[in-house]
C-alpha positions in Angstrom: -74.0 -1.1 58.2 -70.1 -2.6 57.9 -68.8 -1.2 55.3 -67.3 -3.6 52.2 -64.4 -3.7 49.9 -65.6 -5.6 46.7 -61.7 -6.7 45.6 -62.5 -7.0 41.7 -61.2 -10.1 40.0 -59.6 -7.7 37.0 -57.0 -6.3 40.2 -55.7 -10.0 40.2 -56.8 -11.0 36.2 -54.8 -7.8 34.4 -51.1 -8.3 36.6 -51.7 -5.4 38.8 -51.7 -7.7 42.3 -48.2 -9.5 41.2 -46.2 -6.2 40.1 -47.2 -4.7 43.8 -44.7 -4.8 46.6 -46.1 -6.9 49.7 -46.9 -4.0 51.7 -49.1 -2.5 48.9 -50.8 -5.8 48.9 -51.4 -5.1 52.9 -52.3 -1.6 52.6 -55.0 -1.5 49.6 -57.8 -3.1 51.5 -57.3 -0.3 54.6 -57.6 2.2 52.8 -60.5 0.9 50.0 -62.3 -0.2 53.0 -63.1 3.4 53.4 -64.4 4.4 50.1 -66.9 6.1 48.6 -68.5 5.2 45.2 -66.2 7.1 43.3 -63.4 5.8 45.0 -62.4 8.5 47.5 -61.2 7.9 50.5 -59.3 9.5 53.5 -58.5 6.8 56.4 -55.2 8.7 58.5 -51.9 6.6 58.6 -52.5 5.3 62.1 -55.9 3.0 60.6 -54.0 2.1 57.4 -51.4 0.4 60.3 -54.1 -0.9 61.8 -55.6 -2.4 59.3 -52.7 -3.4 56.6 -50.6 -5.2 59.9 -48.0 -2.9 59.0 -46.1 -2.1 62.3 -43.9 0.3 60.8 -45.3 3.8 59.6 -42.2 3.6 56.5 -43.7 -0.1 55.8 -47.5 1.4 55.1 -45.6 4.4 53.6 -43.8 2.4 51.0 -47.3 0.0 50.5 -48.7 3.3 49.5 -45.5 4.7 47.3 -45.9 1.5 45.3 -50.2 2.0 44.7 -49.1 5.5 43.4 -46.3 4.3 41.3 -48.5 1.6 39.1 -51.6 3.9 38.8 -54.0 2.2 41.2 -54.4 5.0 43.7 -54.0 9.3 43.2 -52.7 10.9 46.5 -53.7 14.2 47.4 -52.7 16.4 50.5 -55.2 18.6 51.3 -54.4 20.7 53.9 -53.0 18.3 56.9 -54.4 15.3 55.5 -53.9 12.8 52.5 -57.1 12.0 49.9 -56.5 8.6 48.3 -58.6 8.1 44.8 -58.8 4.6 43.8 -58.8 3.6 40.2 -59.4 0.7 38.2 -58.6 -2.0 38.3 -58.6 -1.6 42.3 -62.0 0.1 42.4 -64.7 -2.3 41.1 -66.2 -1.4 38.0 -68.4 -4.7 37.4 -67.8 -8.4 37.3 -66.7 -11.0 40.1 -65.1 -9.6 43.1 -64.7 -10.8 46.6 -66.3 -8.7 49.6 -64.0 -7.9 52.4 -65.9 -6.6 55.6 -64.6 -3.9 57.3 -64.2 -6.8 60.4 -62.7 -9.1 58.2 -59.8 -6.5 57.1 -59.6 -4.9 60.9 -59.4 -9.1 62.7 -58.2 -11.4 60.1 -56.5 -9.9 57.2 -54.1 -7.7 59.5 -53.1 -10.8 61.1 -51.9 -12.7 57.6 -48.7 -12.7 56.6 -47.5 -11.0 53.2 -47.4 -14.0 51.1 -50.4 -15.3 53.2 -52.6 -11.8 51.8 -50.9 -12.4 48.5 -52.5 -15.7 47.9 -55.4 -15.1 49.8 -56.5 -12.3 47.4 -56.3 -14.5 44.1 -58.1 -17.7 46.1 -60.6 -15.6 46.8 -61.6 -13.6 44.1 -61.3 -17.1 42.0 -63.7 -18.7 44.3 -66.5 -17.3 43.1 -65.6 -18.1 39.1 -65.6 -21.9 39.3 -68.3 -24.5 40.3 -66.2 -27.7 40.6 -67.9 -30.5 42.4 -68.7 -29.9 46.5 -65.0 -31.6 48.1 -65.7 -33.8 50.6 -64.4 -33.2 54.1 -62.9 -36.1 55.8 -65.2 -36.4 59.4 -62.0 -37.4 60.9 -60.7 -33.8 60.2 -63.7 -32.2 62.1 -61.6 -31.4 65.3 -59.2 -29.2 63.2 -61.8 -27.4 61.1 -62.9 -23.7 61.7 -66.7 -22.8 63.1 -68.1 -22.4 59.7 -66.7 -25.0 57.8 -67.8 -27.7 60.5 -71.0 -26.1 60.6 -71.1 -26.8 56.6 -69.8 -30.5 56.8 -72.3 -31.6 59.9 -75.9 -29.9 58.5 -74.9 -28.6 55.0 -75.2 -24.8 55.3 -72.9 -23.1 53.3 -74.2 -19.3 54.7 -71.0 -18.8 55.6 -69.6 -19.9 52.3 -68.3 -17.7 49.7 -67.5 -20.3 47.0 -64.7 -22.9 45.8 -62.8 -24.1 43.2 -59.9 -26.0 42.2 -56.2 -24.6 42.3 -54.5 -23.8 38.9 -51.3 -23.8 41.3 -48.5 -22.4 38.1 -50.6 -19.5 36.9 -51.9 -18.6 40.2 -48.4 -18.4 41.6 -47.4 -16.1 39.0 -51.0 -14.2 39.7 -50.0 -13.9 43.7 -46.9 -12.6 42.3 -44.9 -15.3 44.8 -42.7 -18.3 44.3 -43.2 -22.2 44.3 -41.6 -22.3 47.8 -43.7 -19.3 49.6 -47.0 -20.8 47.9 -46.9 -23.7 49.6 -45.9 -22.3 52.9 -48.9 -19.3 52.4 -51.3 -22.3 52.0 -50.5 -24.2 54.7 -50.7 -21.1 56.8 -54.0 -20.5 55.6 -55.5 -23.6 56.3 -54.1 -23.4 59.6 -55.8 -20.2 60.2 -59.4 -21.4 59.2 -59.2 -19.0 55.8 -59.6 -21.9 53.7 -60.6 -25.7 54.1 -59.0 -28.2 51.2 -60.5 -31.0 49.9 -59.4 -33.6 47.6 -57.6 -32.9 44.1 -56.8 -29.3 44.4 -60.3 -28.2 45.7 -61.0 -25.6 48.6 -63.3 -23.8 49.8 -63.3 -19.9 51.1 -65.8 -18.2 53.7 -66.9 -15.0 53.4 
């Protein structure tokens, strides 16, 4: 059974996403992926790489210096290794959350850019709070669209759908913790990536 990160809504909601460094951002998933109910876990440094896209073991260092610093992990060494203990608001406790498959993390988070994971995580998590009206996707757009969003727009099944909802673009920027500029460039990046499909007036939609 793939494991799954639930990434609470409160993570984004309560400021704790934006007052992250970006390689914090990276490296939370990789290592939540991998725990338990009470929020241990023990993945080595090599998987949080792996996992996070950080190429650098100081990068997924300093990801991890930054968790410990605003209380959202506890580090412990015991004997060679390190025990990470996730805490609220990074270990769900109830309420909306987004799942993050252990293959989503290891194929197509890694491969996101920092301001791309930044706005990813609040677009998601949001996603399943609203219920705006179903966007319409343009049939002329169906060449550019990713498997399961074409799937959606030709017969209608949303399986593959998470949720959607319409962007409050000034207070999720400040949520993502990113500026005007590197919103706009993380979007388009995402569309371009199949992670999201937009409709009209500020609507998209995320797959699980």
């Amino acid at each position: 059974m793939s494991r799954i990160y639930r990434l609470p809504l409160r993570l984004i909601t309560q400021g704790k996403w934006l007052r992250i460094s970006h390689s914090a951002k990276a490296v939370l998933p990789a290592i939540a992926i991998y725990a338990d109910d009470t929020g241990k876990a023990f993945p080595g440094m090599k998987i949080i790489r792996q996992l996070s896209g950080c190429i650098r073991p100081e990068t997924a260092r300093a990801g991890i210096r930054s968790l410990v610093e605003i209380g959202l992990i506890q580090k412990v060494r015991q004997g060679r290794h390190n025990v990470y203990y996730l805490k609220p608001p990074a270990i769900w406790t109830g309420g909306s959350y987004y799942p993050m498959s252990e293959e989503f993390i290891n194929t197509e988070w890694r491969s996101l850019s920092n301001i791309q994971k930044a706005v990813f995580a609040v677009l998601a998590v949001k996603a399943g709070m609203q219920n705006p009206d179903w966007p319409e996707i343009d049939p002329e757009q169906y060449d550019n669209l990713p498997t399961w969003a074409l799937r959606l727009a030709e017969v209608g099944d949303d399986e593959g759908v998470f949720g959607h909802a319409i962007i409050q673009r000034k207070k999720w920027e400040r949520l993502a913790g990113i500026s005007h500029r590197s919103w706009d460039i993380a979007i388009k990046g995402l569309f371009e990536k199949g992670q999201i499909v937009l409709g009209e007036e500020n609507v998209y939609i995320i797959h699980k």
